[in-house]
C-alpha positions in Angstrom: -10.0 -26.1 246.1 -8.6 -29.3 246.9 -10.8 -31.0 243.7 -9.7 -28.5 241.5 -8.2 -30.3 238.2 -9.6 -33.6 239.2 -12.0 -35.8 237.5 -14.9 -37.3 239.5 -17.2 -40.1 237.9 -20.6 -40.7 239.8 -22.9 -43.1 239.5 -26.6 -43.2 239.6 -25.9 -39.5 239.2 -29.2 -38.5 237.0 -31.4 -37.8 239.5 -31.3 -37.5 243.4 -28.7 -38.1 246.1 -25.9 -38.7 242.8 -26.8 -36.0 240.7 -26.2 -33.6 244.1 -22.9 -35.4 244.8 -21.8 -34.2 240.8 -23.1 -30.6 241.2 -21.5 -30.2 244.3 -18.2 -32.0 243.1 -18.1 -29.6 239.9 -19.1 -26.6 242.4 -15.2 -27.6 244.3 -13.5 -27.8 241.1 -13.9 -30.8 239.4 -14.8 -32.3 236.4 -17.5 -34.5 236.7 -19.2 -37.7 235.0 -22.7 -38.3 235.2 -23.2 -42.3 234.7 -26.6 -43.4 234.5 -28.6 -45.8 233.0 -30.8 -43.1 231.7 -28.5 -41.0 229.2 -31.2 -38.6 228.4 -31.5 -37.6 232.0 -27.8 -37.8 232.5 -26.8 -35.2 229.9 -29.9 -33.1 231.0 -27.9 -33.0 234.2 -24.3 -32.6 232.7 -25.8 -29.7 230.3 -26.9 -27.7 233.4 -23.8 -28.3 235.5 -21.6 -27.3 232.5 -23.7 -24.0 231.2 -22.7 -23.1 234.8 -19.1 -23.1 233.6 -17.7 -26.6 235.2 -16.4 -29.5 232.6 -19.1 -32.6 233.1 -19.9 -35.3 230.4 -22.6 -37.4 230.9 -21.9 -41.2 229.8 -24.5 -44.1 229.7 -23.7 -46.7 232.3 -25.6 -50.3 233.6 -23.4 -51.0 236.7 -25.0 -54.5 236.7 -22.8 -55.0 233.0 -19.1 -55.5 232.9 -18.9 -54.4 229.7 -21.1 -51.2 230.4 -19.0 -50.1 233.4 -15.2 -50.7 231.1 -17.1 -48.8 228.6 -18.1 -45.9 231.0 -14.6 -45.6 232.1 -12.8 -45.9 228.8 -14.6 -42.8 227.8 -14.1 -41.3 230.9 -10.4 -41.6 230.3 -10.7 -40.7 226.4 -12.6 -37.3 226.8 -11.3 -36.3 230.2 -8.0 -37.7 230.7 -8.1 -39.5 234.0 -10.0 -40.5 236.7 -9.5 -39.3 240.5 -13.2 -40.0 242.3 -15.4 -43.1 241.7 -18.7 -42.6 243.5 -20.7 -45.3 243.5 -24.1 -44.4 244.0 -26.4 -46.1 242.0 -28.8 -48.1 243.7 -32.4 -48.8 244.2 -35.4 -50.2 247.0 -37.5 -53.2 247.0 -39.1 -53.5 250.0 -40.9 -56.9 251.5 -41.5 -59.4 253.9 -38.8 -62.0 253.7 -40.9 -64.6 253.5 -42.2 -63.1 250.6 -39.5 -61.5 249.1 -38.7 -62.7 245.5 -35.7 -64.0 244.6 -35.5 -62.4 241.5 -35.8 -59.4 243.8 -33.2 -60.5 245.8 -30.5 -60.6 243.1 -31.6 -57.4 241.5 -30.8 -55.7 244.7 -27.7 -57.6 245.3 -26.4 -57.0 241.4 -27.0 -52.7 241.0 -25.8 -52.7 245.2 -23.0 -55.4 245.4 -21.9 -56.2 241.4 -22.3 -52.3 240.4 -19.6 -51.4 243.4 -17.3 -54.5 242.9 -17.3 -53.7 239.0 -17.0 -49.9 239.3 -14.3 -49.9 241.5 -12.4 -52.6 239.6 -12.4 -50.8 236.5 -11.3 -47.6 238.4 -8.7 -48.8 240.7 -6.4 -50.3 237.6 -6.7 -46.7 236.2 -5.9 -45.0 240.0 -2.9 -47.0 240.1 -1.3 -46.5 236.4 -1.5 -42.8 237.4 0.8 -42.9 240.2 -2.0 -40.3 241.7 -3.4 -42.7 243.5 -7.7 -41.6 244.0 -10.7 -41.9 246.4 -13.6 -44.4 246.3 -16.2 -43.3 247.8 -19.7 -46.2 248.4 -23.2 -44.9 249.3 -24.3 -47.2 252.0 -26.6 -46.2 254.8 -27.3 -46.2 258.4 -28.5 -50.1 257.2 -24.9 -50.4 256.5 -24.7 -50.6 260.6 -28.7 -51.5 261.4 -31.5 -53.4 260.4 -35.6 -52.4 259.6 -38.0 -54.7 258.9 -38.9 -55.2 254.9 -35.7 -54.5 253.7 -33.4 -58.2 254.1 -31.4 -57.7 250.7 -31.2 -53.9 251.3 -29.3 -54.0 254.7 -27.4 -57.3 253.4 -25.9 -55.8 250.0 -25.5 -52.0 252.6 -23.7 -53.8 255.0 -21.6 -55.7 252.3 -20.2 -52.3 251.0 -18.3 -51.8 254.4 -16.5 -55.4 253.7 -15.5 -54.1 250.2 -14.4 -50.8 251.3 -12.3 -51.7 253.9 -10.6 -54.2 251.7 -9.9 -51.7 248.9 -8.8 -49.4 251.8 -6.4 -52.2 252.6 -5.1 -52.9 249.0 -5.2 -49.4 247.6 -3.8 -47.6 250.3 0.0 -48.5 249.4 -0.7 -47.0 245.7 -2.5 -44.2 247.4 -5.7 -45.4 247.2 -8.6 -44.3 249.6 -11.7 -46.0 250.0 -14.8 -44.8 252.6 -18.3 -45.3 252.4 -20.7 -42.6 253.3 -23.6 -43.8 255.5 -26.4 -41.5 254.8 -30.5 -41.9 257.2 -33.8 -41.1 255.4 -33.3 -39.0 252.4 -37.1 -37.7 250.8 -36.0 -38.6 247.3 -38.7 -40.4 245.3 -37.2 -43.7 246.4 -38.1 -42.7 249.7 -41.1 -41.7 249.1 -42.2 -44.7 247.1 -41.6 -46.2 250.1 -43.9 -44.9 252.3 -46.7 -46.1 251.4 -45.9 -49.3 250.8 -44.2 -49.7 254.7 -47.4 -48.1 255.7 -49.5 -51.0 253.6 -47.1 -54.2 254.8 -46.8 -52.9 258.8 -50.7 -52.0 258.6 -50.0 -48.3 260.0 -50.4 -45.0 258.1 -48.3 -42.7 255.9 -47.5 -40.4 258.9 -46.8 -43.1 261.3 -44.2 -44.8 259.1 -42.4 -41.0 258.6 -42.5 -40.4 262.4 -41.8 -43.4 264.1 -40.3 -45.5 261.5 -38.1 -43.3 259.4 -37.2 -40.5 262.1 -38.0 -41.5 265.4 -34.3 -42.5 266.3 -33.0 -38.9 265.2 -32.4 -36.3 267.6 -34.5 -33.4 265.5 -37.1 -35.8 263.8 -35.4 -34.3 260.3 -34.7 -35.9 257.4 -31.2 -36.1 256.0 -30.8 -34.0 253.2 -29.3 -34.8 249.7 -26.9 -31.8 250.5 -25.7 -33.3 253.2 -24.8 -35.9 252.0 -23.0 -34.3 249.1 -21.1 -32.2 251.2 -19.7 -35.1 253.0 -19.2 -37.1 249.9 -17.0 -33.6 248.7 -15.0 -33.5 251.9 -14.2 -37.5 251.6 -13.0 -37.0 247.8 -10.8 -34.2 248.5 -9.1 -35.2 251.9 -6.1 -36.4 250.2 -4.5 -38.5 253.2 -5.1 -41.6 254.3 -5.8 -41.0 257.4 -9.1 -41.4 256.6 -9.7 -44.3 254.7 -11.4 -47.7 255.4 -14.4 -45.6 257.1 -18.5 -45.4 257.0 -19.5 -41.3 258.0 -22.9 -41.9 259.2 -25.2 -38.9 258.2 -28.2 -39.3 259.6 -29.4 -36.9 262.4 -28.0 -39.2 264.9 -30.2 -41.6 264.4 -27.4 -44.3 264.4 -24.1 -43.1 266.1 -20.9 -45.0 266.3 
């Protein structure tokens, strides 16, 4: 178990694609934190995952605040000794018409996307290096980390951002043994993707089914949905392939709906 002893903090991790990535994390060895904004959710999570006999702490993190995000890390270190995995997973959707798009909207999207990966990772890294261990960074981006879709301007702008910041990190860290790699998942049906539906369906003026089949899957190869599992499973292979070989990457994982 190649995660086995090591600490992985993921964030976002309450609910969804995160909270998969920590169960499936603690399920190869590790221990696990769940950061969220939503403590009560996040130690529902860590509760569950640790009455099934893995080590996970659940810590209250806004990724948007500096100050939130040393916190979140400080007592990462304090109650579990180190840090070897950051996932950065927390995000969200606002979807519109750029011409109508808000720019409060905007800059929401940009801070929990863009600041919460910039200020995650910085916190991290200093940590990665003082161990001499070195560690794995791991972004959720998307196959808008590669393409665009209509509604979505600050979505596919703050996704394709990660793979600048990744591949940088991947460039800096990888002397102090360092990996960084962002994971490029299609359609997932979490809620966010299903709070979505209706309102593509409302702003392209075509119905809940059409926006499912020839919006969200008509480019994959078995009109399926990517699953939060597999994304977690190639979020777990990423944290515990230990060279770096494999670092400065996007793994698309999305039915082959975007291939590169």
């Amino acid at each position: 178990m190649a995660l086995k002893d090591k600490v992985a903090l993921v964030t976002g991790s309450a609910s969804g694609i995160g909270e998969q990535c920590a169960r499936k994390l603690a399920a190869e060895g590790a221990s696990v934190v769940i950061a969220d904004l939503n403590l009560d959710n996040a130690e529902r999570v860590a509760q569950d995952i640790a009455r099934g006999g893995a080590k996970a702490i659940a810590v209250a993190m806004d990724v948007t605040s500096e100050e939130a995000v040393d916190a979140g890390i400080a007592e990462t270190l304090n109650r579990l000794g180190g840090l070897d995995v950051l996932v950065s997973n927390a995000g969200i959707q606002i979807v519109n018409r750029i011409e109508d798009y808000a720019f409060a909207d905007w800059k929401k999207m940009m801070a929990i996307h863009l600041d919460g990966a910039f200020l995650t990772t910085k916190a991290a890294i200093k940590h990665m290096y003082a161990s001499g261990k070195g560690g794995s960074i791991i972004y959720m981006g998307s196959v808008h980390s590669h393409e665009a879709s209509q509604l979505k301007s600050a979505y596919v702008a703050a996704k394709h951002g990660l793979l600048g910041l990744a591949r940088v990190v991947a460039k800096e860290g990888g002397p102090r043994g360092v990996r960084a790699n962002v994971v490029c998942p299609g359609f997932v049906r979490t809620p966010l993707v299903d709070k979505q539906i209706p309102e593509q369906a409302k702003a392209l003026g075509i119905s809940e089914q059409e926006v499912v089949k020839n919006v969200m899957l008509k480019d994959t190869v078995d009109g399926a949905f990517t699953t939060v599992g597999d994304v977690a499973d190639t979020v777990a292979f990423l944290a515990g392939f230990e060279s770096s070989a494999l670092t400065g990457q996007s793994i698309v994982v999305s039915h082959g709906w975007y291939m590169q």
